[in-house]
C-alpha positions in Angstrom: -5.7 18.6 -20.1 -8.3 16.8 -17.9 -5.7 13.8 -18.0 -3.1 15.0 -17.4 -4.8 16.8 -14.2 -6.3 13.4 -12.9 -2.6 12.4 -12.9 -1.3 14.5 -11.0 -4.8 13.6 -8.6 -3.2 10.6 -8.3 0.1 10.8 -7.9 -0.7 13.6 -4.8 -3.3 11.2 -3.3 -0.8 8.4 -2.6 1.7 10.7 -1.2 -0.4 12.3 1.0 -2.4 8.3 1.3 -0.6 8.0 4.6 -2.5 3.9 5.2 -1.6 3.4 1.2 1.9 4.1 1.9 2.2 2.7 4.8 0.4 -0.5 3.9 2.5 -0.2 1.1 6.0 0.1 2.7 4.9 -2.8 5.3 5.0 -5.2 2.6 8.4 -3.7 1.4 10.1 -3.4 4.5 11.1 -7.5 4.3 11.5 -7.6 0.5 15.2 -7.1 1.4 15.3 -10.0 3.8 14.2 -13.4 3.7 13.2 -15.3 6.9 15.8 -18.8 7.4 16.2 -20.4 10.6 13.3 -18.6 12.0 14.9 -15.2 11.9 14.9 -12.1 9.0 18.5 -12.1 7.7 19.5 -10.3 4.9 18.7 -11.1 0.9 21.8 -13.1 -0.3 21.4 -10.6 -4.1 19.8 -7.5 -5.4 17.9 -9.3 -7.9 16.1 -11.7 -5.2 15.0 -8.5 -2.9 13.9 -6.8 -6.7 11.7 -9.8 -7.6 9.7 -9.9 -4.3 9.4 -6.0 -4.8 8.0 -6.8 -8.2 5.4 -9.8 -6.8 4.1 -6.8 -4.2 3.6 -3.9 -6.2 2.4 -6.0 -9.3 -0.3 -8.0 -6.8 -1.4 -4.5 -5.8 -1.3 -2.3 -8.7 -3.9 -5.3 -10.5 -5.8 -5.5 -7.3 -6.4 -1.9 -6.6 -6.9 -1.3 -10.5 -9.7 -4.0 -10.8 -12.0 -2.3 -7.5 -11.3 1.3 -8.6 -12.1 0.5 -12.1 -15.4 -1.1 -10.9 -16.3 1.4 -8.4 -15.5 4.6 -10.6 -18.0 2.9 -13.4 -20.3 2.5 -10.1 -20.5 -1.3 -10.6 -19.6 -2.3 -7.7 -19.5 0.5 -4.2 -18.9 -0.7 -0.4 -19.9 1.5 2.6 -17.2 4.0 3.3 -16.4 3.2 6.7 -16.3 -0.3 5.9 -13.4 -0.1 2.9 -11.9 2.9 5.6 -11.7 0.6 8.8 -10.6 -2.5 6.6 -7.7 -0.6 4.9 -6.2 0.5 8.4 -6.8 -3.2 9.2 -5.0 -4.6 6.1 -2.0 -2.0 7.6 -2.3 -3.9 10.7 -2.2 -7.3 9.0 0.9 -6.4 6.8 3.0 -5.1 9.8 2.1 -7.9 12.3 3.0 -10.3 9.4 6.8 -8.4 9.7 7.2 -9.2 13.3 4.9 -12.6 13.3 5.6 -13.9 9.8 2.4 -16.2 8.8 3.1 -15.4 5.3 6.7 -15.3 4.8 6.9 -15.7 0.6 3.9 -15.0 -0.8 3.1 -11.6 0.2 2.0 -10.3 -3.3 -0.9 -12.3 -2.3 -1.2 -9.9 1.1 -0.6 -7.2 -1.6 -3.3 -8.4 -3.9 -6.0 -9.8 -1.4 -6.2 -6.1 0.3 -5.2 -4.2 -2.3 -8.9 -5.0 -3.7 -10.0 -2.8 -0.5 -7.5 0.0 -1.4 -9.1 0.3 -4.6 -12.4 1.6 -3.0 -10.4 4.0 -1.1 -9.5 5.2 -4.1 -12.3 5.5 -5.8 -14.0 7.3 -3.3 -11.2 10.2 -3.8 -11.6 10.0 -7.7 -15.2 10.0 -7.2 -14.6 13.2 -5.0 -13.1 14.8 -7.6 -15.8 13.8 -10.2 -15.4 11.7 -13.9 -16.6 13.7 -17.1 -18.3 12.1 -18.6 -17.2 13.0 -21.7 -13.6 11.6 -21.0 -14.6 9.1 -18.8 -11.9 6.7 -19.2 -9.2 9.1 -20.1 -9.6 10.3 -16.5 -10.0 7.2 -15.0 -6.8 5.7 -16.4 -4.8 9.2 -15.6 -6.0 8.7 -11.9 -4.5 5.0 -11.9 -1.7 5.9 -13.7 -0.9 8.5 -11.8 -1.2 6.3 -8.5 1.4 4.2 -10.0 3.9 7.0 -10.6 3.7 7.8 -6.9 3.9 4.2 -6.0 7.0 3.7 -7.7 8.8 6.7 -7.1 8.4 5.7 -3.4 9.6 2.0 -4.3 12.4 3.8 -6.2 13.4 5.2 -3.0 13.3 3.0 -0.5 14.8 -0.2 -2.5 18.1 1.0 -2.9 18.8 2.4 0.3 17.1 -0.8 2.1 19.3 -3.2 0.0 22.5 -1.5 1.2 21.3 -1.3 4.7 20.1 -4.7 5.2 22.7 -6.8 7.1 22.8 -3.9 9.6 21.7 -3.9 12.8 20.0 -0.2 12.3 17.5 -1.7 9.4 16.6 -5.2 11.0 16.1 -3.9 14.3 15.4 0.1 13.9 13.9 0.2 10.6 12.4 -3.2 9.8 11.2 -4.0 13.5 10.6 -0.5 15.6 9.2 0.7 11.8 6.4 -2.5 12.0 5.6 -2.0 15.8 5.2 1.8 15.5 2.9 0.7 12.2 0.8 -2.0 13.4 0.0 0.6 16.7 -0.7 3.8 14.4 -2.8 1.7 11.9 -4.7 0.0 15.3 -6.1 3.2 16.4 -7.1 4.0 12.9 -8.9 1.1 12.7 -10.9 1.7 16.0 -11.4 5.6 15.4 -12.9 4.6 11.8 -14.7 1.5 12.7 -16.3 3.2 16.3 -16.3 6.8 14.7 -14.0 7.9 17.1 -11.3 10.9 16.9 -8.0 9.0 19.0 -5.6 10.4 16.3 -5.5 12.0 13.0 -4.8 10.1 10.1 
């Protein structure tokens, strides 16, 4: 039972994660496109945009698994406020990349490199909640596990839709561009309020 309830844990803490999802989604956002000619055009097949899906969310399901794993076992911890204000800056990071593209092929290592930071932000909520210690791992790997189910039901979501909408003018330029401006600016005042402990905005 205790599982099954640390699944659920998880799979409500992503959804309601807003800098996980968004984080998340900044990475997806151009998974659909690639970037020839120095402009985002749209991803010649399904199965090319699917395989750069797969690099993103595989780099950050191992990364954020390794650091929550070693946090939860308290082998490894990080001042709050540091993992807090470096998440909202990895947000920054993935969405600038969108509309500045430094790493144009290789984002699963974006995903991985700061999804070792998401994992202590996840721990700290699973550490909220508190481990028995009687079914130490059983709880820890429901958490994870259900963090992934959340993950990829909103991968599930957004992939399909994305793909059919990506030689529009609506995704490159409503979705894909106005979506990583209004990102990188929400995710910047996180990263002040959290790093100055300041109150600009909830989040």
């Amino acid at each position: 039972m205790n599982t099954v309830r640390y699944i659920i844990e998880g799979i409500w803490h992503i959804w309601i994660g807003f800098d996980h999802i968004l984080f998340l989604l900044s990475l997806l956002l151009p998974a659909v496109l690639v970037y020839e000619v120095k402009r985002w055009q749209g991803a010649p097949t399904f199965g090319l945009a699917l395989r750069q899906v797969v690099g993103v969310v595989t780099a950050f399901t191992l990364a954020h698994s390794i650091t929550l794993t070693l946090a939860s076992l308290e082998l490894m911890s990080l001042p709050s406020r540091w993992v807090e204000s470096a998440i909202a800056a990895s947000v920054v990071l993935a969405a600038a990349n969108n509309l500045w593209p430094v790493v144009e092929r290789r984002r699963w290592l974006l995903a991985f490199m700061f999804g070792l930071i998401h994992g202590f932000g996840f721990a700290s909520v699973l550490t909220e909640l508190g481990l028995p210690k009687d079914a130490l791992v059983l709880s820890l790997l429901g958490f994870n596990l259900g963090v992934e189910i959340g993950q990829l039901a909103i991968v599930a979501a957004f992939l399909p839709v994305a793909y059919l909408l990506r030689n529009t003018r609506f995704y490159r330029r409503g979705i894909f561009k106005s979506g990583s401006i209004i990102t990188a600016v929400v995710a910047l005042f996180w990263l002040i309020e959290r790093a100055f402990n300041l109150r600009l905005i909830s989040g």
